[in-house]
C-alpha positions as CSV (number, residue, x, y, z in Angstrom):
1,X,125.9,42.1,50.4
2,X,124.0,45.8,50.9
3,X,125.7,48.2,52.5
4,X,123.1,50.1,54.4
5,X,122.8,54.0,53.8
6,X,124.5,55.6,56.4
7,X,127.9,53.2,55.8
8,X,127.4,54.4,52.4
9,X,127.3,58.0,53.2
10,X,130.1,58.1,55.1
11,X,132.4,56.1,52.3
12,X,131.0,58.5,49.8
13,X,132.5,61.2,51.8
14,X,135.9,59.9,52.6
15,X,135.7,59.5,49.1
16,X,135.2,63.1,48.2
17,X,137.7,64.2,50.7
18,X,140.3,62.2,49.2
19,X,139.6,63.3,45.8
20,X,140.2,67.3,46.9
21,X,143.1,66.4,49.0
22,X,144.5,64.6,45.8
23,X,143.5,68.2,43.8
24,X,145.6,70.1,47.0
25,X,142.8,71.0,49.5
26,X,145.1,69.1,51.7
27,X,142.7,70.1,54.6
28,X,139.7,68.2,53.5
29,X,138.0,66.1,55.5
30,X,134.5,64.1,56.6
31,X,132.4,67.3,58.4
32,X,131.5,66.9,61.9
33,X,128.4,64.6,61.5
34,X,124.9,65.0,63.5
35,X,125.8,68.2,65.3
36,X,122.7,69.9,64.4
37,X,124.8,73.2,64.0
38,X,124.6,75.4,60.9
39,X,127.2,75.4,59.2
40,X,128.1,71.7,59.3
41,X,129.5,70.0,55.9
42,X,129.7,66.8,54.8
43,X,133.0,68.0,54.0
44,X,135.1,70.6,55.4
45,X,138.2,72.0,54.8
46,X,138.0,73.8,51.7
47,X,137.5,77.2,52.9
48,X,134.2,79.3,51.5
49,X,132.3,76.5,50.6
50,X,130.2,74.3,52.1
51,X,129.8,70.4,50.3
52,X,127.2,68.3,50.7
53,X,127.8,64.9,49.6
54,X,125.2,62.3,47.6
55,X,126.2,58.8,46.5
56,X,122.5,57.7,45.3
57,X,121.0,56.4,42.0
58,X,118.6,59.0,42.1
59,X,119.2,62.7,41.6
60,X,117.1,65.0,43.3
61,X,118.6,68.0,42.6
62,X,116.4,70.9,44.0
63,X,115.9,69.0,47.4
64,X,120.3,68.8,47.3
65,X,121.1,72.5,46.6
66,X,118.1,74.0,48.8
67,X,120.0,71.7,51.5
68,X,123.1,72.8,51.2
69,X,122.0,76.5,51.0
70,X,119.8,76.4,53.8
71,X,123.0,74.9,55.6
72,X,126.0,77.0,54.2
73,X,127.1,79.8,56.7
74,X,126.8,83.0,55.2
75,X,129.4,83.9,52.5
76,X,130.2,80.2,51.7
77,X,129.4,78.6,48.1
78,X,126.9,76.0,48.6
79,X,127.6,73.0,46.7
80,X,126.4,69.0,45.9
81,X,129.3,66.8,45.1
82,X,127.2,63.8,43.8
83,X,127.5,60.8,41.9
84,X,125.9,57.2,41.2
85,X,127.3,54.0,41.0
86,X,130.2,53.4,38.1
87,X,130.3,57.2,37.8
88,X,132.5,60.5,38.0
89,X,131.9,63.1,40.7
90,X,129.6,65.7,39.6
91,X,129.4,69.0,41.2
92,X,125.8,70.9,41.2
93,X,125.8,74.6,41.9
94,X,123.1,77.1,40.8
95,X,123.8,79.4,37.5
96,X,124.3,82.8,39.4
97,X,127.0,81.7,41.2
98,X,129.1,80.0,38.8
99,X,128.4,83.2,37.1
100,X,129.9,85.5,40.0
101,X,133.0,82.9,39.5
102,X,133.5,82.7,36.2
103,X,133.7,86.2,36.0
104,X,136.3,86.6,39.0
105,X,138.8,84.7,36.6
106,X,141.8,86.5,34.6
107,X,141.6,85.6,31.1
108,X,144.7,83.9,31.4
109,X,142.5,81.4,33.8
110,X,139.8,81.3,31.6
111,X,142.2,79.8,28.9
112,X,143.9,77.6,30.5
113,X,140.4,76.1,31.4
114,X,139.4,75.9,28.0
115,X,142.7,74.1,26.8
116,X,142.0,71.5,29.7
117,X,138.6,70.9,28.7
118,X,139.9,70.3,25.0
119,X,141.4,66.9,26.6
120,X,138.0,65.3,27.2
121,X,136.1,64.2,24.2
C-alpha cells in the first residue's frame, strides 16, 4: 500500500510534534497548513523557531533551509527536522547560527552536552 505524499507529510509532522512534546515543548503542534501566510510552520509551538518538516528519501538540503528561511518571521531560528525511512530525526540549520547558540551556552551547559554525547557510540 503507498501512502500518497500529502498523508505522509502530515504523519511526519504529528510525528515531530510528538517527539518535542515528549522533550517538554508541550505546546507543539501540526502548523496551520495552506494559509499562504508567512510565518506558517509545519510545526509550531516551540517559540523562536520556525520547523519545517521532510519525511523523504532524498535530501535536498539547500532547497529545505532556503524554505524555511524565506518562511521564518523575523527573529525566529529557521530549521528542517528531516528524516528517511528506518531513520532518526535529523535537524539541519546553517553553521552561523548554531554558532550564535553555541556560544549563548554557560560552560556548565556546554558540559553537560558533552557528557550526553559520550552515551552514543
Amino acid at each position: 500500500m503507498s501512502i500518497n505524499s500529502r498523508t505522509k507529510g502530515a504523519q511526519a509532522e504529528r510525528e515531530v510534534a510528538q517527539l518535542l512534546r515528549n522533550q517538554g515543548h508541550i505546546e507543539a503542534r501540526r502548523g496551520q497548513q495552506y494559509s499562504g501566510l508567512k510565518g506558517d510552520a509545519d510545526v509550531v509551538g516551540v517559540k523562536g523557531i520556525h520547523i519545517e518538516v521532510k519525511r523523504q528519501e532524498r535530501v535536498i538540503d539547500e532547497k529545505w533551509l532556503n524554505q524555511a528561511e524565506h518562511d521564518a518571521r523575523l527573529g525566529d531560528v529557521p530549521v528542517v527536522m528531516y528524516r528517511r525511512s528506518h531513520e532518526k530525526w535529523k535537524i539541519l540549520i546553517r553553521q552561523d547560527i548554531a554558532d550564535l547558540i553555541w556560544q549563548t551556552l554557560t560552560d556548565k551547559q556546554k558540559d553537560d552536552i558533552r557528557n550526553r554525547l559520550k552515551l552514543y557510540p
